[in-house]
N, C-alpha and C positions, 0 to 999 in steps of 0.2 A: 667619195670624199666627204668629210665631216662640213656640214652646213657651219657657215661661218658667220655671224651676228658681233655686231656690236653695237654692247651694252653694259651698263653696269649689275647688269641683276644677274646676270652669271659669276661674277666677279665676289655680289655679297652673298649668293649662296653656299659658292665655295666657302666664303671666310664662317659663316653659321654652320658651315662643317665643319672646320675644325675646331672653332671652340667648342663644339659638341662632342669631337673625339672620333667625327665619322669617317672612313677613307674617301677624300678629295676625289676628282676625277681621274683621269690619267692624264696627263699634260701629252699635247700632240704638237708636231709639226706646224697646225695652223696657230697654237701660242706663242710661235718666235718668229713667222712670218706674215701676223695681220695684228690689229692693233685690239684683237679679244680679250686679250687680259692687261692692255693698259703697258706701260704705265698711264693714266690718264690725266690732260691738260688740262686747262681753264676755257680753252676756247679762245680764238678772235677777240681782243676786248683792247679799245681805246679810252685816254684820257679823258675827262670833263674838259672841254678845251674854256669851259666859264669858270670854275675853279679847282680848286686841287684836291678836293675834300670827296670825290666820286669817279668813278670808270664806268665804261658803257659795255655790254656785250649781248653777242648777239644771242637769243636761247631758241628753241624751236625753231630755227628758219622763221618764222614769224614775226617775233619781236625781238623790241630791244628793252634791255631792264639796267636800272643807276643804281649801281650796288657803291656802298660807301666804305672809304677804306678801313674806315676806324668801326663803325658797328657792324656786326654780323648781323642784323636783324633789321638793316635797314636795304630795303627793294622795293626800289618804286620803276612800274614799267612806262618808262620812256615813249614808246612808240608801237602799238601793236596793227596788222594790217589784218587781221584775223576777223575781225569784225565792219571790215570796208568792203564795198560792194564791189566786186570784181577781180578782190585781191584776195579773197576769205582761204585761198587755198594755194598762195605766192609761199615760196621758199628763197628767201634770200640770201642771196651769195657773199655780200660783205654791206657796209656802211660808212660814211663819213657824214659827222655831224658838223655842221659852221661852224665857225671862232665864236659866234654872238649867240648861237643853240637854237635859232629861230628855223633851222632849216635842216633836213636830213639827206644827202646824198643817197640811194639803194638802189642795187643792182640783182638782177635775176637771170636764170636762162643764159649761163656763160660755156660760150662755144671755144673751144681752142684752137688757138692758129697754131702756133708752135708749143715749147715746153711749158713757158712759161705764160705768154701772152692770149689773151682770148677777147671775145665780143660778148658784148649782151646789152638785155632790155634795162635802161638806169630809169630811175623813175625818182621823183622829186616829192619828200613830205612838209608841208607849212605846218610847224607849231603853232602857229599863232591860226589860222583859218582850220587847219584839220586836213584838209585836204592834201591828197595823194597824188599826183601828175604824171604821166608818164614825159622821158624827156623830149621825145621825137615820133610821132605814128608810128614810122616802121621801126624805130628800133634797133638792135645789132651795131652799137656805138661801141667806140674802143677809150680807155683813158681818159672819162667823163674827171672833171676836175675843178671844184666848187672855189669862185673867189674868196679871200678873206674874209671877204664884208658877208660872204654868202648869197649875192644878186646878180652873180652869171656865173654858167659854169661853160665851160671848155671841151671840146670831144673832136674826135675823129671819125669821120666817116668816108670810106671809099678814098683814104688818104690824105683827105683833105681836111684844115681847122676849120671846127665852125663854135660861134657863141652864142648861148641861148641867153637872155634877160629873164631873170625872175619878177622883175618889176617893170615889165616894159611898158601895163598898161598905166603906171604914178610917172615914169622919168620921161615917156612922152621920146626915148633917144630915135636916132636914124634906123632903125632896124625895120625888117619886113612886115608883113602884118604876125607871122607868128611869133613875131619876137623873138628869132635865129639870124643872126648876119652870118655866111659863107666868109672865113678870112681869108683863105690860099681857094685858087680855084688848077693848078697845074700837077694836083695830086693823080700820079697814075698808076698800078699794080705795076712790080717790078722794074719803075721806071723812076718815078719820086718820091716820096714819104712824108709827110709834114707831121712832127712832134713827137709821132709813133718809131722806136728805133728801129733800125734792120735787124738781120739776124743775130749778126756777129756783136751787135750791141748787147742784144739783150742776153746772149748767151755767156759774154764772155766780160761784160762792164756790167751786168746785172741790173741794167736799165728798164723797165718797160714804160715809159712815161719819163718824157723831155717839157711838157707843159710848165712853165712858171711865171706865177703873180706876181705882181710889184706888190708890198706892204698898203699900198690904197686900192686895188684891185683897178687900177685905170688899165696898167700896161701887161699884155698876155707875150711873155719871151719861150719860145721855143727853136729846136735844132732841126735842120731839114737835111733830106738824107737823098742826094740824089747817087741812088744804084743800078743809073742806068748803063754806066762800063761791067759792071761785076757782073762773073759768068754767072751762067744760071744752073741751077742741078735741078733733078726729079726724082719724086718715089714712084713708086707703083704703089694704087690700092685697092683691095678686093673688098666682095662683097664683107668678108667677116662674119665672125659669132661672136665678139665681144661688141655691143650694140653694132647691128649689121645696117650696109647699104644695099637695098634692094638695088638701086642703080647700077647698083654691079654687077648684079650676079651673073651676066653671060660676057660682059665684057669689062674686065678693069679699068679705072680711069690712074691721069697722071697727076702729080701735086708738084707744079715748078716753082721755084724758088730764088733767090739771088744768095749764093753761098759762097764767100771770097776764099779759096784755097792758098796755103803759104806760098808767095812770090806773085799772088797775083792782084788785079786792081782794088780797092776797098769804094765803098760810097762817100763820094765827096760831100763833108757836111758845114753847113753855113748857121749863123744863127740870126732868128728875124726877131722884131717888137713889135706888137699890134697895139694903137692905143685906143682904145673901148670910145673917148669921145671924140675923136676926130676921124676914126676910119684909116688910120696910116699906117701902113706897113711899111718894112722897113729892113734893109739887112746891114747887122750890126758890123762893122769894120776891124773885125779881130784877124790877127797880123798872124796868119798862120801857113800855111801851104794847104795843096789837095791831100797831102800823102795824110798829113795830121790827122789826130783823133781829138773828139772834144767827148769826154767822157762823162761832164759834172756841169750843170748850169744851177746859179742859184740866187735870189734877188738876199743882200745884205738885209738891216731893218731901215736900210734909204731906197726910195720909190728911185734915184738916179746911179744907184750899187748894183747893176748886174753883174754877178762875177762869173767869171768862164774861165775853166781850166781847158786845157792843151795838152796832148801828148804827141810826139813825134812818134814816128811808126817805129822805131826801134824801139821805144817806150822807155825809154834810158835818160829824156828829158821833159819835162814839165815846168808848164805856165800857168799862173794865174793874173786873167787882166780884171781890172776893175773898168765896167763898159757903162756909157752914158745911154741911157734907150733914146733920151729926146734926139742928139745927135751923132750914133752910133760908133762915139770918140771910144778908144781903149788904151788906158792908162797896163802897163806891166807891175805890177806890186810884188810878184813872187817870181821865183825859179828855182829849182832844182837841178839835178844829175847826180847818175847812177854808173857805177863801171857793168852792172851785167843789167837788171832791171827795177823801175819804179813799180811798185804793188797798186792794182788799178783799185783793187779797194781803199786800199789807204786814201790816193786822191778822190775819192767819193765819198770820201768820208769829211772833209772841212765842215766846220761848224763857225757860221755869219753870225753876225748881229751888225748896230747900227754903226761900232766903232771899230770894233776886233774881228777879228778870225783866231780859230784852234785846227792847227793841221797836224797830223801824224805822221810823221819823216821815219826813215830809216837810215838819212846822211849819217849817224855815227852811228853803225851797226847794230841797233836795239831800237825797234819802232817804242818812239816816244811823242810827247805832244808839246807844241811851240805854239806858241800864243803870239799874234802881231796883230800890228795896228793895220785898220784899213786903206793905209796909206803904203803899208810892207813894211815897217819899222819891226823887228826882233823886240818882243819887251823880254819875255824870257821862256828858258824850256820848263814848261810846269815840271816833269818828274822826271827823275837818275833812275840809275840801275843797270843792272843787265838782266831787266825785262822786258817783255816784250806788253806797250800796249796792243789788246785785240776793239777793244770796241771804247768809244769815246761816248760816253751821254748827254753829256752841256753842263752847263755853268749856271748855278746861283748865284748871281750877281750880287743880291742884297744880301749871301751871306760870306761871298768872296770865295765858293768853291767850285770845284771843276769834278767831275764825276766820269769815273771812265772802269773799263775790267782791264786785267792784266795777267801777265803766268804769271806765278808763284812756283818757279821751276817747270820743266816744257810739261808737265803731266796734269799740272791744278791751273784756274781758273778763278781768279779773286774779284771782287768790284770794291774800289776804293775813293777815297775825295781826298784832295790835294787841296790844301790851301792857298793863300798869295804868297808864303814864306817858304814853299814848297814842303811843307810838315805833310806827309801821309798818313791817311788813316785807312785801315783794311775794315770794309764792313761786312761783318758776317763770319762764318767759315771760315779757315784757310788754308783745310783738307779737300778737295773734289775741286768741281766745276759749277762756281757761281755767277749768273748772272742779273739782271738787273732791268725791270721797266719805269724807268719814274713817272711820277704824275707831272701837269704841268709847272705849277710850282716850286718841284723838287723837295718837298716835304714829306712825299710818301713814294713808296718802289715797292714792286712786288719783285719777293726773291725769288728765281727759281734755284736751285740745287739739287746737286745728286754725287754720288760717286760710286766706285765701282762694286758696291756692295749694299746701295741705297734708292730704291727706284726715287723719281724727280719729284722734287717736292716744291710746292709753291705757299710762299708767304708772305703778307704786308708787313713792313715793316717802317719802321720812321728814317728820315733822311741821313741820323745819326747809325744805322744799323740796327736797334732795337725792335725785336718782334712788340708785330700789333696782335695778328693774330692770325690762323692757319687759313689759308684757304684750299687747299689740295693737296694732302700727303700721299697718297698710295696707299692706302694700311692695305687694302685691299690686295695690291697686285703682290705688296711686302710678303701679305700672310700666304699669298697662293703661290710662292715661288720657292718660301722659306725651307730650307734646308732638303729640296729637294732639285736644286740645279747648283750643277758648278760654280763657282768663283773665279774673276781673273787676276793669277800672280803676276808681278809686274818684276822684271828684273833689265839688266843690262850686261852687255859681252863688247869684246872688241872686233871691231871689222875693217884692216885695212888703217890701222891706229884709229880709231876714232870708235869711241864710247856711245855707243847705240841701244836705243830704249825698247822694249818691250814684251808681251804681256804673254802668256802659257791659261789655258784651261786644259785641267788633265779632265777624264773621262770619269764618268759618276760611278761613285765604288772602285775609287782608285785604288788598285793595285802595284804598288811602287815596285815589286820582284817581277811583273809582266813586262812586254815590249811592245806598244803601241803602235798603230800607223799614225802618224799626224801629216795636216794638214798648214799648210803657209798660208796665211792670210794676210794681205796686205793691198793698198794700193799705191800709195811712192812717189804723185804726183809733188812738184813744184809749192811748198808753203802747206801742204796737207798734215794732216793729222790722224791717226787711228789711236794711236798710245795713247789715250788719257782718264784721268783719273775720274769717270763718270759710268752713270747706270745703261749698263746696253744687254739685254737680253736677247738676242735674236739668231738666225741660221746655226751661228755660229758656236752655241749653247745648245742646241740642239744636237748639233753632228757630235759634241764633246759628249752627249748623252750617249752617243750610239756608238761609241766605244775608240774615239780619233782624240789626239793629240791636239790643241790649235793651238800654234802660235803668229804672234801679231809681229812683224818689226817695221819699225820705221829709220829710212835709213837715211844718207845721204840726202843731201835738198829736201826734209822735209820742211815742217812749221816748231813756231814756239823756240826756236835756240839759237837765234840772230841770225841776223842778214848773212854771216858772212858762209853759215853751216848752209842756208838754201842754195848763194851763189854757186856752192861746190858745183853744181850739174849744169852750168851754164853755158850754153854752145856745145855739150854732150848729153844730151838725154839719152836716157838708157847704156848708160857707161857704167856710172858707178852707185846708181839704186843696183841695177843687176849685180854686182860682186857684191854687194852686203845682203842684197836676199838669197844670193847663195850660199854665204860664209855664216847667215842665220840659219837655213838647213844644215849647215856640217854641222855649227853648234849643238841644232836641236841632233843631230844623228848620234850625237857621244854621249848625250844624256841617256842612263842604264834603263830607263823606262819609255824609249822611242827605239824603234826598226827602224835603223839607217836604209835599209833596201827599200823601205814600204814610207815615204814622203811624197806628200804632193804639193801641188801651187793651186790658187784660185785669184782670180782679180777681175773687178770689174771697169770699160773704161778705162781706164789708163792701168791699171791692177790690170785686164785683161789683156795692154799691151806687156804689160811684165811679165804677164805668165809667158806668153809668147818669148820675151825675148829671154830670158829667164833658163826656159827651156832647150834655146836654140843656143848655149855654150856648150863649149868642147868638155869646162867642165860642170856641168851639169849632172845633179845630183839626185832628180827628180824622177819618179818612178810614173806617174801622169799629172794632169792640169788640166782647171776649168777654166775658160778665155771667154768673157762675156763681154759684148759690145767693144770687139777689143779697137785702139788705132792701130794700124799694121804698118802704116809709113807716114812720117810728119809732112811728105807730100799732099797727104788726102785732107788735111787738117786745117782749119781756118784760120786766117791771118792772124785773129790777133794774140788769140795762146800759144801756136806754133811758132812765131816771128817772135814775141817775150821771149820764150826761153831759147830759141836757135837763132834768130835774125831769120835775116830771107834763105832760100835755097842758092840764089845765086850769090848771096856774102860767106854761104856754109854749107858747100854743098859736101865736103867730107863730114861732118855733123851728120847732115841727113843721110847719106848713105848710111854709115854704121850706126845710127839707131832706128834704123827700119828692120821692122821683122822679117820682109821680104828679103831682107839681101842675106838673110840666116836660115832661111827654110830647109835648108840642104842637112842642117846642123841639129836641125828638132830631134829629139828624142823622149824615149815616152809615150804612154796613152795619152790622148788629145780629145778634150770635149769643148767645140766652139760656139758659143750662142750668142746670137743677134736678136736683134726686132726688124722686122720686114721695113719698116715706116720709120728709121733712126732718122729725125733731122739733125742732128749733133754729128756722130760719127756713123758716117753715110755705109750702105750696105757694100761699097768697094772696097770698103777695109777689108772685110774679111772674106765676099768675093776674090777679091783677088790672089789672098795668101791663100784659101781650098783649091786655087787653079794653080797653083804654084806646086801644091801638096799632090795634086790629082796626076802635074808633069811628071812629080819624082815616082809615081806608084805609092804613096804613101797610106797607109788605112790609116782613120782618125773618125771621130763622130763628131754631127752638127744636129742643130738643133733651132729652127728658125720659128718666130713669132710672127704672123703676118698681120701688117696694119699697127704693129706695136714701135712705140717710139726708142728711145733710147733707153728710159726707167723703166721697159718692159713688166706695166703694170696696168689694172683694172680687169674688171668680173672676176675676182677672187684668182687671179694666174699665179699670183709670188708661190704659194704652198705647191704648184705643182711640179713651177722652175725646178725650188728647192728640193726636191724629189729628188729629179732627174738630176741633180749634180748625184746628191746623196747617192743614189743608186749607182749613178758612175764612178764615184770613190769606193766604192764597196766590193765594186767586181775588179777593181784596179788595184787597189789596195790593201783590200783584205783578202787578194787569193793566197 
């Protein structure tokens, strides 16, 4: 296999071949499944939290450098540890710098627990002394979390809150001799949690970090998680050869966990306030049940505004209270309701200050933003349409605008400012997919964009939408892709009445008098997305090299075309994605340049339950299919995305019968190629255990293909290029006999 590097010095060599006229490399496999030819980012990079006029990012693991948004030639390094005794050879994993800039949060050495979540060494920089701290001897801290002011930070260890004082030898406060107080002391594995979410939090509210300041840094409010009802699951894990455990090597060990399965109990969660000068803890009196979810904590710009949202387990209704930390009173300012479901990102997405909130509703069928007073007064809905906001940025106050992206029809991606008169303005583009980072001030934003025939490009630009100046185009990846990879066509068919979007890459040296195999591609989940008008070079561009059809569709329930096009699949999953991704095969079969006999499916994740269930119709059009990390019944699946889109098993248990793959096994038809990761904590290896015992009853032949030790995104030590192989090679003996 081709050694895999990334850099940019392959990237310019190539492009000083062509403008020399020379033949380029051959483009392989590992340029559409590792990030070697880009397109390339900017990196990790934060605001000047002092003023507007600069961004931080990290460069070398090393340091940090203040690049300014308006001159190109202004770089001054911030922070470097290269030259500190004991850190000369430190790689840091991220950074947060204080609101006042006197202090640097840095982190190293980060372990992962789950997908998302991990441990590491945080270690503390003083601007002002120079000096380097580690946070704690040993170390292995989870969601360290600097106050405002920057003179305690916040962490988890072994489940438990603890706060360190940065100044504890000048405020003289109650704290120990190392200047750490213990907050919670009844933190225990699989039993309590304090700050740090559970699984299903972070998996599925996209949480990893409940920790929050009051605006004077007195009061530390966090969500405590006790899952000591919720069953427990395990993997199995071996020694390996993607970095191996010698501990294993004669005998596997297990990794238990608390994973709440649809219909079963979740972690009852409470919210506490620590106040830094008196030592008092405290649990906040928010009026909810066990069943509820608190998905969203966040201090307004009042030290006495803690607002806390609520979700009932059906997730079909939602609270916001306004909560006093001194005495744990909670006023109700908001509510909602939903006939099928509330978007848990939407409610995580409120935006505080000291008077207002901006929340993103989808009550009249087009996620939009409503601006109220901190009391719940309605002032008004900043923007109309029948579009959909995707991401809200904040409000300049002093110049009376609101900043947020939106489609521009389900395919494009716009960022726009709304005024107080509700007058829009689109900055930028209003082809592709734009997005938006502002600085503090909202004076400057770096644009990123792209679209389907433009790798990503990034630029500062002024709060008006006027470029400053380039900071990352691609010319690079541009020049080295240019006119020798497909394009994706974008069109639309009917399925079932309803106007369905998307995308065809024919095969390089397209011949329109041949008849192609093609391939389905899709994933179909609940608010998703594949269609859209942006740069995606990958697998998929590949296999259209090697001689397949691909087409994209997104059908039913997906994202981007209102609320009411998602509801469609609601209490039937896997009903009616299934007839549109079959009735997108017949399409593509009457096309004079696709072999109706010779189509296949592929999906990953929810895509790999499609292909499964896809497969297993009577009419069933599909010649084979690749199922990767498929769910095979919404039984296996965890409370809170399985109970959104179905309710419980016992409110729907005809729902979950007929959209399990297992109760269709009988019905598969097709070559079959199944692959999992040994170590899924998302969706557990009984998914697809279960349907190959199922397969093995009927006498069925089909192939699998297991990753041991590998998570869900079955990735790392370069594996994506060999995955991709192994499908490749199975469509080819499937589909091209």
């Amino acid at each position: 296999m081709k050694k895999i590097t990334f850099s940019l010095l392959a990237a310019f060599i190539t492009t000083a071949a062509l403008a020399q006229g020379e033949t380029p490399e051959p483009l392989t496999i590992e340029d559409f499944t590792t990030s070697v030819a880009g397109p390339f980012g900017i990196g990790a990079m934060s605001p000047n939290p002092v003023d507007g006029n600069s961004f931080f990012r990290l460069v070398s693991g090393n340091k940090i450098v203040s690049y300014s948004y308006k001159n190109p030639n202004s770089e001054t390094t911030l922070y470097s540890s290269a030259e500190i005794d004991g850190l000369t050879s430190v790689k840091w994993n991220g950074f947060e710098v204080s609101n006042s800039g006197s202090r640097i949060l840095l982190w190293t050495g980060s372990k992962p627990i789950y997908r998302h979540s991990f441990t590491a060494d945080y270690y503390v920089a003083d601007m002002v002394s120079g000096d380097t701290k580690k946070l704690s001897q040993e170390g292995g801290e989870e969601i360290a979390t600097m106050s405002p002011d920057g003179t305690h930070i916040a962490y988890v260890k072994d489940n438990n809150v603890y706060i360190k004082s940065l100044v504890y030898e000048e405020d003289g406060q109650g704290l120990n001799d190392a200047g750490t107080v213990q907050v919670t002391k009844d933190g225990k594995p699989n039993y309590i949690i304090n700050a740090v979410p559970d699984w299903v939090y972070q998996e599925e509210f996209g949480l990893l970090n409940t920790f929050c300041w009051s605006p004077d840094g007195n009061t530390l409010a966090f969500v405590r998680f006790d899952e000591s009802q919720v069953p427990m699951s395990s993997m199995t894990l071996y020694e390996g050869a993607c970095n191996p455990d010698t501990t294993r090597a004669l005998y596997p060990s297990r990794f238990d966990f608390k994973y709440p399965v649809a219909g079963e109990k979740n972690s009852i969660v409470t919210v506490w306030c620590y106040n830094v000068k008196t030592g008092a803890l405290s649990q906040m009196n928010i009026p909810k049940t066990d069943e509820d979810y608190i998905p969203h904590i966040a201090f307004s710009g009042r030290n006495d505004a803690l607002m806390v949202t609520t979700l009932n387990r059906t997730q079909n209704l939602m609270h916001i209270y306004r909560v006093n930390p001194a005495d744990g009173s909670a006023v109700d300012i908001y509510s909602e309701s939903s006939k099928s479901w509330i978007d848990s990102e939407l409610a995580n997405s409120v935006n505080y200050t000291d008077k207002t909130f901006v929340i993103p509703s989808e009550r009249d069928g087009w996620a939009r933003l409503y601006l109220y007073s901190l009391d719940g007064k309605l002032l008004r809905c900043l923007n109309t349409g029948n579009e959909a906001v995707t991401a809200y940025y904040g409000n300049d106050a002093a110049r009376r605008l609101h900043y947020y992206q939106r489609t521009a029809g389900p395919l494009n991606r716009v960022v726009c400012s709304v005024d107080e008169k509700g007058r829009e303005t689109i900055l930028g583009k209003h082809e592709g997919t734009t997005s938006a980072r502002f600085n503090t001030d909202f004076s400057y934003y770096i644009e990123v964009y792209s679209n389907a025939t433009t790798p990503t490009q990034y630029r500062v630009c002024k709060a008006d939408g006027k470029r400053v100046r380039d900071l990352q185009l691609n010319t690079e990846t541009a020049e080295r892709f240019k006119d020798r990879i497909p394009m994706r066509e974008f069109f639309t068919f009917t399925s079932d009445g309803y106007e369905l979007n998307g995308y065809i890459i024919k095969p390089a040296n397209f011949d329109p008098t041949k008849r192609y195999p093609c391939i389905m591609s899709q994933y179909s989940g609940p608010g998703s997305q594949q269609v859209l008008n942006k740069w995606k070079a990958d697998w998929e561009t590949w296999f259209a090299m090697q001689g397949y059809v691909i087409c994209c569709v997104d059908g039913r329930g997906t994202g981007g075309r209102g609320k009411e096009f998602e509801s469609l699949v609601y209490l039937n999953l896997g009903k009616y994605e299934v007839i549109d991704q079959i009735a997108a095969a017949r399409y593509m079969g009457m096309q004079p340049y696709v072999d109706a006999k010779r189509i296949g499916i592929w999906g990953w994740s929810y895509g790999g339950y499609m292909t499964l269930m896809s497969m297993s119709q009577r009419n069933s059009c599909y010649a084979s299919g690749v199922s990767i990390a498929p769910v095979t019944s919404w039984r296996f699946y965890d409370t809170i995305y399985a109970e959104r889109f179905m309710r419980t098993p016992q409110e729907n248990p005809e729902g979950y019968k007929n959209g399990s793959a297992l109760e269709l096994v009988d019905n598969q038809k097709g070559d079959l190629l199944i692959i999992f990761g040994g170590a899924d904590d998302n969706v557990h290896i009984i998914n697809s255990m279960q349907y190959i015992a199922l397969q093995h009853a009927r006498g069925s032949q089909f192939e699998m293909m297991m990753f041991p030790n590998m998570n869900h995104s079955i990735n790392g030590c370069g594996i994506r290029p060999a995955l991709y192989q192994r499908v490749l090679n199975f469509f080819d003996r499937t589909l091209k006999k």
